[in-house]
Every structure is written in C-alpha cells, then in structure tokens.
C-alpha positions, 0 to 999 in steps of 0.5 A: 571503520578500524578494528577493535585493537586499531581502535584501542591503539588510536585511544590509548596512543601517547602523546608525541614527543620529539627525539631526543636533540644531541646539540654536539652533532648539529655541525655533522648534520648541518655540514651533511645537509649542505655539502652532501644534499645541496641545501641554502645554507641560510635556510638551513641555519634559519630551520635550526634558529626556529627549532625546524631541524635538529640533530639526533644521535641513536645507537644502530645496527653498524655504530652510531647513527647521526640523523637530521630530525625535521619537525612536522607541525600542524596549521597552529605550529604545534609538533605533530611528529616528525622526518628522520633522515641519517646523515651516514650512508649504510654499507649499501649506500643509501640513507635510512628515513623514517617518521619518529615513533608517534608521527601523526602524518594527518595531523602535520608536516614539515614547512620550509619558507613561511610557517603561516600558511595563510600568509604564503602567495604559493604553496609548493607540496612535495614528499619529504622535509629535505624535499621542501628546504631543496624546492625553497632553495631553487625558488630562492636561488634560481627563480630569484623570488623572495616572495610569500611561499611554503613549501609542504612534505607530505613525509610520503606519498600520502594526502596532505593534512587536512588541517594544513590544506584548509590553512592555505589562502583560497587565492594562494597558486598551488603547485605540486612539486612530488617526483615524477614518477607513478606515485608522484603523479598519482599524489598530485593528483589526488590534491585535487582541482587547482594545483599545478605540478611544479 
C-alpha cells in the first residue's frame, strides 16, 4: 500500500511522451553507438527505420547533450517510456543514463530482434537498451543464428514487465543475459523457474 501523496501522483500522472526527436543528430548518435559501442550497424540503422532509436539533443551542465533515446513499448508495441543514453562522455568519462520523465518500467521495455514476442523461439533479458542491441548483435555475428529471438532491458535491475513476460511463448527457451555481478545474479534470479543465464 502507497501513501496518500504517492497515490495521488500515480493518478494524476500525465500520460507519457517521447523526447523531443532531433533528426540532425541521428549521424552523431548512429556513428557513437557503432563506433564507440561496438553495435551491428544493420541493427542499428533497422531500430531508427522502426522508430526504436532516435537522437535527442537537450541543454546540460557542460553544453549540449546529444543522447541516444531507445523507446520502452508494452506486449502491444505502444510506448511506455523510455532509455537515454548521452553519446559525450562527461569530464570524468562516464556517460549519463536515465529512463525519460514518465517512464513506467512495469508497463514496457526496450526490444531488439522481433518486437512479437510471441513469435521469438528465445528470449534473451538483459539490463539495458544497448545491452539487448549488443546481445542480438553476438547472436547474429558469432552464434551465426538468424533465428526467431528477442532480446528484452529491463532499463535496470528491476522485474520484468508482467505484460511483457506473459507475451513470451510457453515453449520459448529463456535466457537471462543481466551482468555478472551481485545484482545481476539476483535478477536472474528472481525471473524465476525455467530461464538459463546466458
């Protein structure tokens, strides 16, 4: 149970929209995620044609920010939030990451590979939009398979949308693909019964 003004929140909550899109940064942002994060080209370029992926432009704290905007949909393919990732490195050099203002992380994810899930032989769930265009990228490349698969963030550590896991196929093989470390382990764990890590 939620408090009074959490619940008050919840119901007067706006509907979510997406980022503003700045088109004449897409060719910073594409060349980031495959030069700079190893991504498939081809599934990059096929995340933009369907509207996964899109380039954002915002002001912050040392100039402009350029960021990579991944769209989170529910089992229906109707946007429910979404993964920012800035494409500059702050001085430190790390990259600031956030889910854009109105996110519902219960409601959607990210997908890479086939957005029906119902259709996808294997379920791959990992923790983040580039996370799940990296895995479907090594299935294709190195595994050689072209086969039937989604890949799902989780935008974190969290569950997965129930919406979403009620969409995969009682037959599909489950992996669970978080990183290898503490909170990693403990998500693929709380998947449940019948999913492999990957």
């Amino acid at each position: 149970h939620s408090s009074p003004v959490v619940a008050n929140a919840a119901k007067t909550r706006r509907a979510f929209q997406l980022p503003e899109e700045a088109p004449e940064r897409w060719p910073e942002v594409r060349q980031h995620l495959i030069q700079q994060r190893g991504l498939d080209s081809e599934l990059v370029d096929t995340a933009f044609t369907t509207g996964d992926i899109y380039a954002q432009e915002k002001p912050g704290q040392h100039g402009p920010m350029v960021n990579a905007v991944f769209v989170c949909r529910d089992a229906a393919g109707v946007p429910t939030g979404a993964e920012i990732k800035a494409t500059r490195p702050r001085p430190d050099g790390s990259y600031w990451g956030a889910c854009a203002i109105g996110t519902d992380k219960k409601a959607g994810s990210f997908r890479a590979g086939l957005r029906d899930i119902g259709s996808a032989a294997r379920v791959v769930v990992v923790e983040s939009a580039i996370d799940a265009l990296s895995c479907l990228s090594y299935i294709r490349r190195e595994k050689n398979d072209y086969g039937p698969v989604t890949v799902i963030s989780t935008a974190g550590d969290g569950p997965l949308p129930k919406d979403i896991a009620s969409a995969i196929h009682p037959k599909a093989t489950k992996y669970a693909g978080q990183d290898a470390n503490l909170a990693g382990d403990r998500q693929a764990r709380r998947l449940g019964n019948g999913w492999r890590r990957f």
